[in-house]
Each structure stands twice: as C-alpha cells, then as structure tokens.
N, CA, C and O of each residue as an XYZ file, in Angstrom:
400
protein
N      72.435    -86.428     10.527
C      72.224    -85.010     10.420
C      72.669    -84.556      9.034
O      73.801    -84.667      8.562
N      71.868    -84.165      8.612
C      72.089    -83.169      7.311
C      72.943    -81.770      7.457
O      72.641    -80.936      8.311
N      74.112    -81.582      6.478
C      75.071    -80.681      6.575
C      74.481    -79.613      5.391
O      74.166    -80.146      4.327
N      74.350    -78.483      5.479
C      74.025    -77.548      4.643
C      75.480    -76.729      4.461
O      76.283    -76.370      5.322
N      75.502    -76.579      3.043
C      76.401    -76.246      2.323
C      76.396    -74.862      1.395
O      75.652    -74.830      0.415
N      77.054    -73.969      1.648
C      76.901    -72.816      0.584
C      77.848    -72.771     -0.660
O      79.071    -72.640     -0.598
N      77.112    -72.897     -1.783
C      77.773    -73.058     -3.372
C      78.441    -72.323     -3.813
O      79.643    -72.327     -4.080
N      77.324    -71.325     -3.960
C      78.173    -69.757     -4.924
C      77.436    -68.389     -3.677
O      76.494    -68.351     -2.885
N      78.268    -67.666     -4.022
C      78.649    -66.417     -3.869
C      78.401    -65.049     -4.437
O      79.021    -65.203     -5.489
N      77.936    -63.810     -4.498
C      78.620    -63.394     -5.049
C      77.858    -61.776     -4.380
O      76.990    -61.786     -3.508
N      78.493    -60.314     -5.105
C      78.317    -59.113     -4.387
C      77.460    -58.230     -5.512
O      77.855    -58.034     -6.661
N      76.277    -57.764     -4.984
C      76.584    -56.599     -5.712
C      75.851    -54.961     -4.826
O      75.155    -54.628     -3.867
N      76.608    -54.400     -5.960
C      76.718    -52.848     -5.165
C      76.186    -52.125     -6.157
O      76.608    -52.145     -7.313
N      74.938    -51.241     -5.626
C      74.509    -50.078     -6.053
C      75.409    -49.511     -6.643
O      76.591    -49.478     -6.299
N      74.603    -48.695     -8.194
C      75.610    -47.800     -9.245
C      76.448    -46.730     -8.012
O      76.186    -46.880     -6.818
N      77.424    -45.706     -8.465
C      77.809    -44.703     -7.648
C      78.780    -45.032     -6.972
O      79.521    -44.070     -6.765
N      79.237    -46.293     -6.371
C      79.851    -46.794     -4.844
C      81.519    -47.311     -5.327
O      82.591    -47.127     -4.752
N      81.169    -48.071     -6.719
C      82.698    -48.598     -7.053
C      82.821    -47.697     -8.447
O      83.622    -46.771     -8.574
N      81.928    -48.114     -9.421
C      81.735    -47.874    -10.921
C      80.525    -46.767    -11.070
O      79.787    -46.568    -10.105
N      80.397    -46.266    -11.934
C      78.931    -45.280    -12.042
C      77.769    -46.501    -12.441
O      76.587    -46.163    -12.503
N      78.095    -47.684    -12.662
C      76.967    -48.750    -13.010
C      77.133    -49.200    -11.765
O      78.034    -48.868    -10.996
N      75.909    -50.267    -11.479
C      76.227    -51.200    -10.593
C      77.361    -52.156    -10.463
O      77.923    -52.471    -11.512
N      77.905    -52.809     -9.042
C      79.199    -53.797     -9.647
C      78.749    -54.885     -9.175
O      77.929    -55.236     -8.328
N      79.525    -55.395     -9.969
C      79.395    -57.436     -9.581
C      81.124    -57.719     -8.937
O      82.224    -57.487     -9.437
N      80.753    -58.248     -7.775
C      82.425    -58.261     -6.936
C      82.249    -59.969     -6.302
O      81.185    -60.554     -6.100
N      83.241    -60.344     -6.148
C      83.190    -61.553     -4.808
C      82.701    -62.495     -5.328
O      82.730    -63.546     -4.689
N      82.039    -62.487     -6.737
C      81.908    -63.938     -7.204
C      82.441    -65.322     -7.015
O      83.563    -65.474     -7.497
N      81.898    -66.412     -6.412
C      82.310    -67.561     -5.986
C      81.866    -68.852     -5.981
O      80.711    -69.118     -5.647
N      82.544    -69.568     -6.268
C      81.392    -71.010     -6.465
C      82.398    -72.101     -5.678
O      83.606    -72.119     -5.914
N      81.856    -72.872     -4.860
C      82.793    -73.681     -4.160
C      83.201    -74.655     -4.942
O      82.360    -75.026     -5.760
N      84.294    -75.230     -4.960
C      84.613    -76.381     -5.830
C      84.034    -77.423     -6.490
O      84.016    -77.885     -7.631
N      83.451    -77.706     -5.158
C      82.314    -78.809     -5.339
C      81.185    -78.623     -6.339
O      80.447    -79.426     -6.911
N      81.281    -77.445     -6.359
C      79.525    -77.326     -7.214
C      80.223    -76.948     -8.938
O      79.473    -77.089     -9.904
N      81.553    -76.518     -9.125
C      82.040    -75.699    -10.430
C      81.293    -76.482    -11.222
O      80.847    -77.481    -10.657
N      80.901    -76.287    -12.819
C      81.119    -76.721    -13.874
C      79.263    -77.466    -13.556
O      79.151    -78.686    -13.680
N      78.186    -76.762    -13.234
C      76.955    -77.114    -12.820
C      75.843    -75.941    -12.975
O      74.719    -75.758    -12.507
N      76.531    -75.374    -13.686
C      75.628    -73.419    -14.201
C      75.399    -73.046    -13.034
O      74.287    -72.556    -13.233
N      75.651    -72.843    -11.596
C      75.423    -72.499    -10.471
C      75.987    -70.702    -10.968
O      75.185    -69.768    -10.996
N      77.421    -70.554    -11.302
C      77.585    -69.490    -11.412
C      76.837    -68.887    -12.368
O      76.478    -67.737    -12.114
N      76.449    -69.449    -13.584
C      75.635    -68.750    -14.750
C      74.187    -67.959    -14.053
O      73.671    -66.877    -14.335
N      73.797    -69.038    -13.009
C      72.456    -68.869    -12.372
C      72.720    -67.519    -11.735
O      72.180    -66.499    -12.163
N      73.685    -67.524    -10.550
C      73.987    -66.183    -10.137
C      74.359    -64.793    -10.809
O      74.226    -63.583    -10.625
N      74.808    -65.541    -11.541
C      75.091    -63.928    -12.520
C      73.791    -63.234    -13.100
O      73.530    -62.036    -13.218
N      72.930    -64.558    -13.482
C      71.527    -63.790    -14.163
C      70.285    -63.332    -12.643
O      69.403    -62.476    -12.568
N      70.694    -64.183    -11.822
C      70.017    -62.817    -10.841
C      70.635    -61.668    -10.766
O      70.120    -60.562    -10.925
N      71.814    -61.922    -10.510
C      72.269    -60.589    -10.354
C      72.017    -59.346    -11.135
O      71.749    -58.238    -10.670
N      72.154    -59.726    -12.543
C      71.891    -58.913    -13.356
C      70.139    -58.469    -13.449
O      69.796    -57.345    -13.815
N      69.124    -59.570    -13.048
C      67.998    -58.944    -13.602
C      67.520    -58.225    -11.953
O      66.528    -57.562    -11.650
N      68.425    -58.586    -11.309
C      68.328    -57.315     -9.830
C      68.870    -56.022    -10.399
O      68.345    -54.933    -10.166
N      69.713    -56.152    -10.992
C      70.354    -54.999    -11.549
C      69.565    -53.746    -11.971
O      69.529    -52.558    -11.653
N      68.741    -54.857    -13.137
C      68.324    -54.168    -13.722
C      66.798    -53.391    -13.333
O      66.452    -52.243    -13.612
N      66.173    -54.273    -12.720
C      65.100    -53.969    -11.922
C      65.254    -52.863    -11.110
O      64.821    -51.711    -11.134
N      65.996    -53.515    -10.368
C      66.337    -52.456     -8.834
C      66.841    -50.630     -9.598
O      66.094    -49.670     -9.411
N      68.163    -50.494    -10.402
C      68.900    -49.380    -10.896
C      68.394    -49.277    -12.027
O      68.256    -48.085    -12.304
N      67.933    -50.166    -13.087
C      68.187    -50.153    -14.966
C      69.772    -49.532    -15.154
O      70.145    -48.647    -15.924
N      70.295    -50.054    -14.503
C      71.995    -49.946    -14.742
C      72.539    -51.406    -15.604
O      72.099    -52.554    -15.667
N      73.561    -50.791    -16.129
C      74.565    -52.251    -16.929
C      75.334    -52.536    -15.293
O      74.928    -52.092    -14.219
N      76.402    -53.307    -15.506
C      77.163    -53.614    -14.196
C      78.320    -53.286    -14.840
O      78.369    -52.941    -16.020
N      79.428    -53.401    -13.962
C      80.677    -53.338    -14.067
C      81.531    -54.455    -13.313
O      81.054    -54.328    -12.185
N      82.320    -55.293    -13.223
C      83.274    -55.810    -12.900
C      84.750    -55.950    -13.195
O      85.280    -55.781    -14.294
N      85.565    -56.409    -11.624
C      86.688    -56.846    -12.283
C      87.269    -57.851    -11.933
O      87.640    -58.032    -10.774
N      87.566    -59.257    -13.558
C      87.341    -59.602    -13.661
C      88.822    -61.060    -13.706
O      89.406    -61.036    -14.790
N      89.263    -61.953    -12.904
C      90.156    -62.460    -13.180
C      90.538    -62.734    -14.257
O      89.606    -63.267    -14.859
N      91.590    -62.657    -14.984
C      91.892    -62.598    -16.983
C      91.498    -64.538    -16.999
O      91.358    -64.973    -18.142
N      91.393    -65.222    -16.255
C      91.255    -66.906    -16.428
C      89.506    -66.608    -16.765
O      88.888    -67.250    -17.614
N      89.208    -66.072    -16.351
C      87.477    -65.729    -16.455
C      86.685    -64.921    -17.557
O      85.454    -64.884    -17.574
N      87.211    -64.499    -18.158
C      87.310    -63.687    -19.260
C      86.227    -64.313    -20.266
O      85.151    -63.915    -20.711
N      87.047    -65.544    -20.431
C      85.712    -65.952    -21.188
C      84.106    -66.517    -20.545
O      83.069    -66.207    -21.130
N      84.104    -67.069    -19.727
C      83.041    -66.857    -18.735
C      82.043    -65.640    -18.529
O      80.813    -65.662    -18.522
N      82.779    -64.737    -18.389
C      81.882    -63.466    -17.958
C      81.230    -62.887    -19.908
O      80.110    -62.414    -20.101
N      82.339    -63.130    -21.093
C      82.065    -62.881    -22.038
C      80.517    -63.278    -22.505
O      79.503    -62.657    -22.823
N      80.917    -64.659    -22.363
C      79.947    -65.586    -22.296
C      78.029    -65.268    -22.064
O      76.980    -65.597    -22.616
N      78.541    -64.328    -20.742
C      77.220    -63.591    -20.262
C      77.166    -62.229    -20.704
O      76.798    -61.470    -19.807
N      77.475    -61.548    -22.058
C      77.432    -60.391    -22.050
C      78.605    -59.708    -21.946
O      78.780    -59.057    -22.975
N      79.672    -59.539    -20.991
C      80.340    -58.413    -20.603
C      81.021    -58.381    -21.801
O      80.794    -59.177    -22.712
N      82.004    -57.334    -21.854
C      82.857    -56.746    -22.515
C      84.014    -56.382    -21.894
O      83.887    -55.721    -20.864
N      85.244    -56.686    -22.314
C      86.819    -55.954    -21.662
C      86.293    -54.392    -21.889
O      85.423    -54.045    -22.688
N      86.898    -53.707    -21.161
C      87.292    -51.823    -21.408
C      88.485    -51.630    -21.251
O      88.798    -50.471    -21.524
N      89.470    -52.388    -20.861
C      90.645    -51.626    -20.589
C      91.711    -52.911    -20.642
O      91.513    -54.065    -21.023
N      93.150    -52.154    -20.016
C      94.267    -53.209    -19.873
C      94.289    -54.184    -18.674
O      93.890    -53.778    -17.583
N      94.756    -55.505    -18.829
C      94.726    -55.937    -17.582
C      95.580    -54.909    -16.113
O      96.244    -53.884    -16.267
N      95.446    -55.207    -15.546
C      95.963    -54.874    -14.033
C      96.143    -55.353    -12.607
O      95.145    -55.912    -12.151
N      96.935    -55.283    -11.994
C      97.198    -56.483    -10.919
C      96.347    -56.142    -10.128
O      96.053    -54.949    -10.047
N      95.651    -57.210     -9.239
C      94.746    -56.738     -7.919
C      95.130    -58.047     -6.846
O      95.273    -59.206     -7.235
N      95.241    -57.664     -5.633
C      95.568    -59.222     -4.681
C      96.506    -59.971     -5.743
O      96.341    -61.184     -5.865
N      97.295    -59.450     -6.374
C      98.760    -60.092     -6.812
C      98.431    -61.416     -8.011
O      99.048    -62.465     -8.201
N      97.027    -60.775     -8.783
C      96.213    -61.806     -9.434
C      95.837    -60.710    -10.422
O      95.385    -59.661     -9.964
N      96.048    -60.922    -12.314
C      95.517    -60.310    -13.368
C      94.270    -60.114    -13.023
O      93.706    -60.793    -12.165
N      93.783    -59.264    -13.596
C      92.308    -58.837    -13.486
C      92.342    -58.183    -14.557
O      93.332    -58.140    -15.286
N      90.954    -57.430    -14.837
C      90.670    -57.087    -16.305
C      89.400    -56.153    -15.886
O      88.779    -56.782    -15.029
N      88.744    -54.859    -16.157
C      87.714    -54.439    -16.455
C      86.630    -54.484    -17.034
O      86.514    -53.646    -17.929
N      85.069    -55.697    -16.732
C      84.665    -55.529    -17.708
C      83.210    -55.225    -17.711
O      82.943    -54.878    -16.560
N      82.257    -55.191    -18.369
C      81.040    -54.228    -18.016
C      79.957    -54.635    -19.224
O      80.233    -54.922    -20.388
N      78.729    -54.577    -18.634
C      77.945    -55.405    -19.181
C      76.703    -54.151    -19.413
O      76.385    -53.349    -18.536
N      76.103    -54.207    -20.813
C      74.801    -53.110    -20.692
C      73.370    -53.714    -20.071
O      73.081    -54.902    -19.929
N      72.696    -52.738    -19.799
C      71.368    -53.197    -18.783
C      70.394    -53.761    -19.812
O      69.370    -54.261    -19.348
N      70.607    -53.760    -21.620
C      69.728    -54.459    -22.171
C      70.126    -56.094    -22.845
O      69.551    -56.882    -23.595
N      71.323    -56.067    -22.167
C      71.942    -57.691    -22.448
C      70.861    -58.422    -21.693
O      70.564    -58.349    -20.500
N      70.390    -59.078    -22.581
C      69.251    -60.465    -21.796
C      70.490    -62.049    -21.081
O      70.975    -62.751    -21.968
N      70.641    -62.204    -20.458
C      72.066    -62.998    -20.377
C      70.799    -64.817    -20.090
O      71.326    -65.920    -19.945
C-alpha cells in the first residue's frame, strides 16, 4: 500500500482580515521534503493567487531564522522583531508587482 504524504503547507487570507494586504500565515514544509524548492513553489502560488484573486502585495510574520528565505522571494522587513508563540518573528510584506 502506498502512503500519501503532505509536504508543505501554508495559509492565506484575504486583504482586510489580519493586514490591509493579503497574509501569508502557517507556512510549512515537512522535514522530509526541506531544502527541495517545495516551499519556493508554495510561496509563488500563493502570491500569483494573491495577486489574481485581490492585486494585493501580502503581508507576513515572519520567523527572524527565515528572514532570508522570504527576502529571497521579494519581501521586505517593516518593523522590529517581536515575540509570537515565545519565537522572534519579524513583519514582512511583499508588493503585488514582485514577479517572485
């Protein structure tokens, strides 16, 4: 029997609800799959849902270990880090004409 397995993860939410852009939340990639562009892949749906669906940039926030990752695709820091679930995080936000 074949076991089916879920890789990555991830959320997003209509502008208005967290951020006035759309957000990117819950991002996840199971261990097994890290370091295989699985997350790169998700992020660029996400974003060209984004953009389709709203023509919004996104917003996230963003573990400070990830920072460069999310850079990577566009985003930008806005602010100071801040604790969330007892884990740095960071603000960061991406415009709707970044091609990622």
């Amino acid at each position: 029997m074949r076991v089916k397995k879920l890789c990555g993860y991830l959320r997003v939410l209509p502008p208005s609800i967290t951020y006035d852009t759309a957000a990117i939340g819950r991002v996840v990639i199971d261990a097994d799959f890290r370091g295989k562009g699985i997350g790169k892949q998700l992020m660029q749906a996400a974003m060209e849902k984004i953009r389709t669906t709203w023509k919004s940039g996104a917003t996230l926030s963003a573990q400070i270990q990830t920072i460069d990752f999310y850079e990577r695709l566009g985003f930008m820091t806005v602010d100071e880090p801040y604790d969330e679930a007892f884990t740095p995080h960071i603000k960061m936000v991406c415009n709707p004409e970044i091609s990622l």
